[in-house]
N, C-alpha and C positions, 0 to 999 in steps of 0.2 A: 529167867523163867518166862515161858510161852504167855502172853495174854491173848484171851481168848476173844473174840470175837461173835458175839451173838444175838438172833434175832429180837429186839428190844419187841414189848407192848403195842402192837399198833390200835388199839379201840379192844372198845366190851365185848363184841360179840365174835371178833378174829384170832382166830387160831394158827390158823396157816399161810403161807405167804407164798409169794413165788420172788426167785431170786432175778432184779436184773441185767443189769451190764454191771460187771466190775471193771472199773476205771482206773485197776493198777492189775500189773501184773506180778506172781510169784517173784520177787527178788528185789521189787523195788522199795525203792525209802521213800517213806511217807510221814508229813507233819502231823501234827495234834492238829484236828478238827479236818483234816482234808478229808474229803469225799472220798469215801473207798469202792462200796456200791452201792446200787437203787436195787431197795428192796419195793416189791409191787404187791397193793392190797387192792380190797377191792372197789376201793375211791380215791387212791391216792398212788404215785409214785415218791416215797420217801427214801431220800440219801442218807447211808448211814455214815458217818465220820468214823474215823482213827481214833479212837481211845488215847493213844499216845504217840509220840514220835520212835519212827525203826521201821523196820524191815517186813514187809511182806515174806512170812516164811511157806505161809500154806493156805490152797485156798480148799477147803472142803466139799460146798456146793458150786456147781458152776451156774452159768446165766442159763434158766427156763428151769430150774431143778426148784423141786417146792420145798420147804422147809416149813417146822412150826417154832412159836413163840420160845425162844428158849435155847433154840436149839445152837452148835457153835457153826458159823459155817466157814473158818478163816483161823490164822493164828498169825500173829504178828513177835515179833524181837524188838523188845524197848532196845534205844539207844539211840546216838547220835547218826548227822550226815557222814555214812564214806567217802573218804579221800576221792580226789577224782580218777588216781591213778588205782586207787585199791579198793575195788570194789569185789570182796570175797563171797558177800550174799548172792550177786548177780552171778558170778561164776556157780558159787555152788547152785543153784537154780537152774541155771542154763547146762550142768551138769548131770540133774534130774531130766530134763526133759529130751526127747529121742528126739532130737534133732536129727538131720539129714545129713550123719556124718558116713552111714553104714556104704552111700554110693562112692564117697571118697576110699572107702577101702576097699574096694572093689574095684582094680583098673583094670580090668578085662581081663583075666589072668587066661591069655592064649594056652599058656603052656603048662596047666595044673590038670596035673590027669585022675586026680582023685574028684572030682566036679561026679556027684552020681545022677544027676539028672540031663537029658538032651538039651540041646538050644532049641526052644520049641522054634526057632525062624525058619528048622532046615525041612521040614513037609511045610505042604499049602495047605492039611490037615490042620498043623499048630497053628498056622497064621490065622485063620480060619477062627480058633479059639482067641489067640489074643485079642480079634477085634471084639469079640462081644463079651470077653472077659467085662464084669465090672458095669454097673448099673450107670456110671459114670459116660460108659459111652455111647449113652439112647440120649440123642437129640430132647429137648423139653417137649416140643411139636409132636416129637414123635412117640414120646412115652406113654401120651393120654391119650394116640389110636390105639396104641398096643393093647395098652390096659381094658380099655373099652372092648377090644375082640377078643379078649381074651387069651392071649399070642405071649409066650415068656421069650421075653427080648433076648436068649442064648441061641435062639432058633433060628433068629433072624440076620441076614450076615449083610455087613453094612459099608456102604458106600462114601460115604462122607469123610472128611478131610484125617488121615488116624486113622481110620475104619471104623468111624463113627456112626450110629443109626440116624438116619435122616427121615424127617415125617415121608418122603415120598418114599423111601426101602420100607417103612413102619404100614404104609397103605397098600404097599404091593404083597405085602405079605397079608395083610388084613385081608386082600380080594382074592388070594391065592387058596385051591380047595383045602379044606380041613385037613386031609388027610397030610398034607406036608408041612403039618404044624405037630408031626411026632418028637418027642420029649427028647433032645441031643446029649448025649453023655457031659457029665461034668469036666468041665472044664480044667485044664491041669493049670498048676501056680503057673502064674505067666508076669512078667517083668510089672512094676507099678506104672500104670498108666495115666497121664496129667489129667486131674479131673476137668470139667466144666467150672470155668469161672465161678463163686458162690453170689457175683455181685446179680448176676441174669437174672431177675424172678421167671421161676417157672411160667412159660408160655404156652398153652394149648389151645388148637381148635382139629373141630373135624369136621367146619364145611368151610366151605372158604368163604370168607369176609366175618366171620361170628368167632372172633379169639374170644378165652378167658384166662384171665390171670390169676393166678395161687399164689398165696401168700399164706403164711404161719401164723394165726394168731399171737397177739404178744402177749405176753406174760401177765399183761394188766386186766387185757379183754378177756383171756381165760377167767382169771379171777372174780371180774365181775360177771360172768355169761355163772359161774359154779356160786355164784350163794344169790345172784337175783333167784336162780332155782329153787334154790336151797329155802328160800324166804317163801317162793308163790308152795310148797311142798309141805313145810312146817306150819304157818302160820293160815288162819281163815279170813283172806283179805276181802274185805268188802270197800268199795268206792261210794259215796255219796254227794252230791254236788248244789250247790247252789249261786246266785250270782248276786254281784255289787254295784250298788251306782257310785262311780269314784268320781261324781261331782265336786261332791264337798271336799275331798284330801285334798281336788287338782285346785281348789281355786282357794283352798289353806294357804297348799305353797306358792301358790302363784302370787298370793299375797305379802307372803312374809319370806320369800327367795331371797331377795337382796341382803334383807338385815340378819338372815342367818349367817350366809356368806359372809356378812363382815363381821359377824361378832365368833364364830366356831371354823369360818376358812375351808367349808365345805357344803357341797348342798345337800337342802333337805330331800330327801328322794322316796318312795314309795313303801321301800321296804320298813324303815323306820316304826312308820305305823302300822305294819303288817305285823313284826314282831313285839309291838306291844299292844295288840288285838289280841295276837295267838297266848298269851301269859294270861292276861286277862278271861280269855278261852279256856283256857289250861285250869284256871282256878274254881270255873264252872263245874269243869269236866273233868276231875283228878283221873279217872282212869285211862285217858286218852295218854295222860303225862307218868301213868305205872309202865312196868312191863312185868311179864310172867316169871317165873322162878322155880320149876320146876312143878308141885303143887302149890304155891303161893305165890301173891301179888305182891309187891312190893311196890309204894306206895312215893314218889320221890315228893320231897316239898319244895323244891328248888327248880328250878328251869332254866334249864341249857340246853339251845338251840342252838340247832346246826344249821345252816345255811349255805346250798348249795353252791357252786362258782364252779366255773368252768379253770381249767389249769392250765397248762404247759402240752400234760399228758392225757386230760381227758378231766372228768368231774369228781372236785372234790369237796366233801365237807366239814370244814372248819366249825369248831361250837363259840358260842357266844355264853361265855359260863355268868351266871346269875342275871338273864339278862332282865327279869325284874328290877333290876336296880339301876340299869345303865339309861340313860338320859336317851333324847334322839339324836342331839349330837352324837354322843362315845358308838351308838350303834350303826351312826352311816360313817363314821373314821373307822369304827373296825373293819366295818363289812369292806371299804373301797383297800382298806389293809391288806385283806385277804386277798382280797382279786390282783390286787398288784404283785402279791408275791406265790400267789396260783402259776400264775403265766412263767415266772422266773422259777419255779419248783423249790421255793424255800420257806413252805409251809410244814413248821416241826409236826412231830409224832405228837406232843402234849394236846399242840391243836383241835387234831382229830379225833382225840379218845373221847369217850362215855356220848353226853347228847341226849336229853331226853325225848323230844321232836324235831323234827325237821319240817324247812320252807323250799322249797321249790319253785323257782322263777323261769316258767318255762314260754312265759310271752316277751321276755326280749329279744328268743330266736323265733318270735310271731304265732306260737302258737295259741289257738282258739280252744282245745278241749284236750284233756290227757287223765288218765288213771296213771299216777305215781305210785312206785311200791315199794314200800316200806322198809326201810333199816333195821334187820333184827337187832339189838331185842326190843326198840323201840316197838311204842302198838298203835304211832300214829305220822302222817304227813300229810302236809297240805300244799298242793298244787295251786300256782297262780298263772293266770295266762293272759293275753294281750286284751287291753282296752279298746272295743269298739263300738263307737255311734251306733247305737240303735235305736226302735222306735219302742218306746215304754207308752205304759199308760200311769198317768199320775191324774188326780182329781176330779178322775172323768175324762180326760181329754189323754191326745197321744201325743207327747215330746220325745225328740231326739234327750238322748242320755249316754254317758260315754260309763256303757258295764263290760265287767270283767267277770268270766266264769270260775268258781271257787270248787275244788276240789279235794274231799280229804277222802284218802283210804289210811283203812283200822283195823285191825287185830278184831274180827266179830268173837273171837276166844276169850276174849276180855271189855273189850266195849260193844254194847247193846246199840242197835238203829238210832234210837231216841238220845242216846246223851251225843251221837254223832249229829243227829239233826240241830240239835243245842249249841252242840259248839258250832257249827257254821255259822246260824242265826247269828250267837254273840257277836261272833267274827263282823258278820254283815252290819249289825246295828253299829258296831265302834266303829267302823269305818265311812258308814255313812252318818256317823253323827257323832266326828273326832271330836268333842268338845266332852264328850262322857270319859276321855282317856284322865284329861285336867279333871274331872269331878269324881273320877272312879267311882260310877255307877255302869 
């Protein structure tokens, strides 16, 4: 019996996915847990494994085709490795597919007088048609004057190697009067023509020395470019900001660095207290830490936070489930967890689901200021950005002070101005005065 193959859970608010590279093809044998394909969300490339050992029998969806949660996109055949010599799946596979045997039976057949169509070769009329048969044979360079002048590339008869369209036949036709850009009869079936390499990216320019390069967004970028929309469309995001003197956290750890190091084998780092600000935050502000439910709030008592990290394939967010409870050690070994297996793309699906708020560290790539936007069905994020010396006033007087600008946007649908103003405050007071974390006040 077929097992079926389908898109697992990737988070609370994901429906739909797009498919990425499948890493086997129709007919091959694949173990239990091997990588079959990357399925892409909208903060993660996730590899789905083989449910079992056997046979790729069918692949449903292919790479860029979207699919939703649930859906099967693949079927496989439990069973053992085949012999080396006897490989019946790979045959029958390779059986399926239309390979390039149809040229092999075709040896020119000089002498079949039942043939009912001409060899277009024998007019300079047909020749004429084979070169611009086929979209394949307009040069990259030359495809993006055409389009630009609006010239359909069968009108145009082409010089290049094949009788290829070349950007200079594609310009001579651009500067050439309108009127001999009349619409050419359709072209007759004309033998298959070798396309353009797929490895080329598309190359256009139309003044000399100013190319641009086209590229296909990937499957990931799509995803994420369709629900950041989706989020600024749905939800009433409002930004609010304030800032922190990270005096005190820096000369915390500057004091007790060493002996964390040796007693937990990791250092104490920023984030730590960041995410036991935002819990403490969260308790002020339950609604920062709800999301909506159609008409009702729902109300979470727990907090789990996501924590942004960059990956392999771009940014993902891993949660940090109950992390009220987790020490500052377990929260800088998770977090340095997560980034190391970001980069290697073996960050599970369990990972990434649910998440009541998210942190954003967006000053290790030196940023000074940003509006981050929010994770539906989340109704809050808080942005951190790069510590720099500046000149404060304390007691009267101006001191250099090394602050950091604090950013959260929020669901105004469900959080008011005021308990947004609140939570930063908190935010700001625990972090310039870590000592209230120990006293929880």
């Amino acid at each position: 019996m077929p097992v079926e193959l389908t898109v697992p859970q990737s988070g609370e608010s994901i429906t739909e996915v797009q498919i990425g590279q499948w890493r086997k093809a129709v007919g091959d044998f694949v173990e239990a847990d091997e990588v079959l394909v990357e399925i892409e969300t909208d903060k993660a490339a996730i590899e789905l494994p083989a449910p079992v050992s056997g046979i790729l029998k069918e692949i449903r969806k292919k790479d860029g085709e979207e699919a939703a949660v649930g859906d099967v996109i693949g079927l496989m055949e439990e069973g053992g490795a085949p012999a080396n010599d006897d490989k019946p799946a790979k045959k029958a596979a390779k059986a399926e597919e239309p390979k390039a045997e149809e040229p092999k039976a075709e040896p020119k057949p000089a002498e079949e007088p039942a043939k009912p169509a001409p060899q277009p070769e024998t007019t300079p009329e047909a020749k004429a048609e084979v070169k611009v048969s086929g979209e394949s044979r307009v040069m990259p360079a030359a495809q993006r004057v055409l389009a630009q002048a609006g010239i359909d590339a069968s009108t145009v008869e082409g010089t290049g190697p094949g009788g290829r369209i070349t950007k200079e036949d594609a310009e001579r036709a651009a500067a050439a009067p309108k009127a001999e850009s009349a619409p050419a009869p359709s072209p007759a079936p004309a033998p298959r023509v070798e396309p353009e390499p797929p490895s080329a990216p598309p190359v256009a320019s139309n003044v000399a020395g100013r190319e641009e390069e086209v590229k296909a967004m990937t499957p990931m970028r799509k995803v994420i470019a369709k629900n950041l929309v989706h989020a600024q469309q749905t939800a009433a995001l409002l930004t609010t900001f304030n800032e922190v003197d990270m005096g005190a956290v820096m000369e915390l750890r500057k004091r007790y660095q060493d002996d964390f190091i040796a007693r937990y084998g990791i250092k104490l780092g920023f984030m730590s207290f960041f995410v036991k600000a935002v819990v403490e935050a969260l308790k002020d502000c339950p609604a920062i830490n709800a999301r909506i439910d159609g008409t009702h709030i729902v109300y979470r008592k727990y907090y789990d936070v996501g924590i942004a990290v960059g990956g392999g394939r771009g940014l993902v967010v891993p949660i940090l489930r109950n992390a009220e409870t987790m020490s500052f050690a377990t929260i800088e070994k998770t977090i340095a967890d997560f980034g190391k297996r970001a980069k290697e793309k073996k960050i599970e699906l369990s990972e990434l689901q649910g998440g009541t708020f998210t942190i954003s560290n967006g000053g290790i790539y030196g940023s000074m200021l940003s509006t981050p936007i929010v994770n539906p069905p989340q109704s809050g994020i808080l942005g951190l950005h790069n510590i720099q010396d500046r000149p404060v006033a304390r007691d009267g007087e101006v001191v250099i002070r090394p602050m950091m600008y604090l950013a959260l946007t929020y669901d105004h649908r469900l959080v008011d101005g005021r308990e947004a103003v609140t939570f930063l405050r908190r935010i700001k007071d625990v972090i310039e005065n870590p000592e209230r974390l120990l006293l929880e006040i």
